[in-house]
C-alpha distance (Angstrom), angle and dihedral (degrees) to the residues before:
residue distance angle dihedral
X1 . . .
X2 3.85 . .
X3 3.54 129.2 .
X4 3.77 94.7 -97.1
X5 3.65 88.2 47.5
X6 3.82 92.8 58.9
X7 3.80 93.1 46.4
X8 3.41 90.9 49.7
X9 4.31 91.6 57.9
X10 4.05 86.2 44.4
X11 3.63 96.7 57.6
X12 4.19 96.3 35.7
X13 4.15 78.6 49.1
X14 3.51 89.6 56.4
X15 3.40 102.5 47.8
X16 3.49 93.9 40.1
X17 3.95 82.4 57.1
X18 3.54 87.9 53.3
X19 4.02 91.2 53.9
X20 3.58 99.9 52.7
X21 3.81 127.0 99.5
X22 3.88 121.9 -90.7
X23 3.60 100.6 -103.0
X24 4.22 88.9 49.8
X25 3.82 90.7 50.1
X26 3.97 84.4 47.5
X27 3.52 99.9 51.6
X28 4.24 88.8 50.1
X29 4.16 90.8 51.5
X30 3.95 85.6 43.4
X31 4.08 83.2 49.9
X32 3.65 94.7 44.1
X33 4.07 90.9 57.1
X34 3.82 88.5 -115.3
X35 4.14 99.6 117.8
X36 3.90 106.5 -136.5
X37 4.55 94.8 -44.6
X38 4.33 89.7 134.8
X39 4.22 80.6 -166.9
X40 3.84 83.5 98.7
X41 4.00 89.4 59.8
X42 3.67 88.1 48.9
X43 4.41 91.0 39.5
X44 3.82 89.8 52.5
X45 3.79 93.0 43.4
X46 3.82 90.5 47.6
X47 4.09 93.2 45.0
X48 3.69 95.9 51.6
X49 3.75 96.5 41.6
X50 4.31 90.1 59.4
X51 3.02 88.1 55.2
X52 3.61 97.9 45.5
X53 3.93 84.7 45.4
X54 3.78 93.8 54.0
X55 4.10 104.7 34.2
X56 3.79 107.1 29.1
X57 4.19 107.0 23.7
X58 3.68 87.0 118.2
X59 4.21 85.3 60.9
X60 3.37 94.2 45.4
X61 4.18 114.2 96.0
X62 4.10 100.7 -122.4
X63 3.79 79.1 -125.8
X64 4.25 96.3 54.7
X65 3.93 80.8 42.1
X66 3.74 89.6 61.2
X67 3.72 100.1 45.7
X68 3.85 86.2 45.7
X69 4.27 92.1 53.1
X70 4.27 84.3 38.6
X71 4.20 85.6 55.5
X72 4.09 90.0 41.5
X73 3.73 87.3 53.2
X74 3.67 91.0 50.4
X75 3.89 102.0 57.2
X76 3.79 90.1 46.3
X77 3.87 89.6 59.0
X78 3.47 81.8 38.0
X79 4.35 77.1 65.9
X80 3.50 97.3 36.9
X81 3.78 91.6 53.9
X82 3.76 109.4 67.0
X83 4.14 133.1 -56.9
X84 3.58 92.3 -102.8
X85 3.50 92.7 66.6
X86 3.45 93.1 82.4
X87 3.55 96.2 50.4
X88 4.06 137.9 91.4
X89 3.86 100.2 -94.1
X90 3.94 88.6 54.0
X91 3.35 96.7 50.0
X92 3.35 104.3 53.7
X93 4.12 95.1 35.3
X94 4.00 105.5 27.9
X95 3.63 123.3 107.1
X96 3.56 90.4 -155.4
X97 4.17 85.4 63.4
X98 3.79 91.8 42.5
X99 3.93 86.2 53.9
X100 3.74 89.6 43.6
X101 3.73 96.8 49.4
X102 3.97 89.6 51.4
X103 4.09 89.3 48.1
X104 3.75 85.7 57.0
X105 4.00 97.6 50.3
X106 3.54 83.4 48.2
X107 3.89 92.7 49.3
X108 3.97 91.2 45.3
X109 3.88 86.2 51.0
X110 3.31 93.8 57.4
X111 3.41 104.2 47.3
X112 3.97 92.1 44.3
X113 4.40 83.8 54.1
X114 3.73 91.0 43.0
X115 3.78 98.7 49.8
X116 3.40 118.3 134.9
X117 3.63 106.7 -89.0
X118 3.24 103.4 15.5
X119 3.60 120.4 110.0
């Protein structure tokens, strides 16, 4: 596997992260030692998409780019929001993370149509 291969699994992992159901995403921040604080989805999201944005843009459908910005945008409101955004409650009862999860779907859809060679 290259290094563009590799990047290319962290970010999909990410967003698919981002898609899954509250109790999945709680079970993975439980897993990662972090309690319920969801700011790791949205730090491991944000990490692998710079990197996406500065290495691979040019792989990156302009459409899959705009879902990815659109989900970016999201978990900083996310931030701007309140605290207890990021915390167990929210996710599993906020609109705002029912939006966000769909975004994500949507994201990882796009980049799975938009992969290089695929038509």
């Amino acid at each position: 596997m290259d290094e563009n291969d590799g990047l290319s699994a962290e970010l999909r992992r990410a967003i698919g992260m981002l898609s899954r159901g509250s109790e999945a995403q709680l079970a993975y921040l439980r897993e990662l030692g972090v309690g319920d604080l969801a700011d790791e989805l949205a730090l491991e999201f944000h990490d692998a998409f710079m990197v996406a944005k500065e290495q691979r843009s040019g792989s990156i459908s302009v459409d899959a780019m705009a879902a990815l910005e659109d989900l970016d945008a999201r978990l900083a409101r996310l931030s701007e929001d309140s605290d207890d955004a990021w915390r167990s409650a929210s996710l599993r009862t906020s609109v705002a993370w029912a939006d966000l999860r769909k975004a994500a779907a949507n994201a990882l859809r796009l980049l799975e149509v938009h992969a290089p060679g695929v038509q």
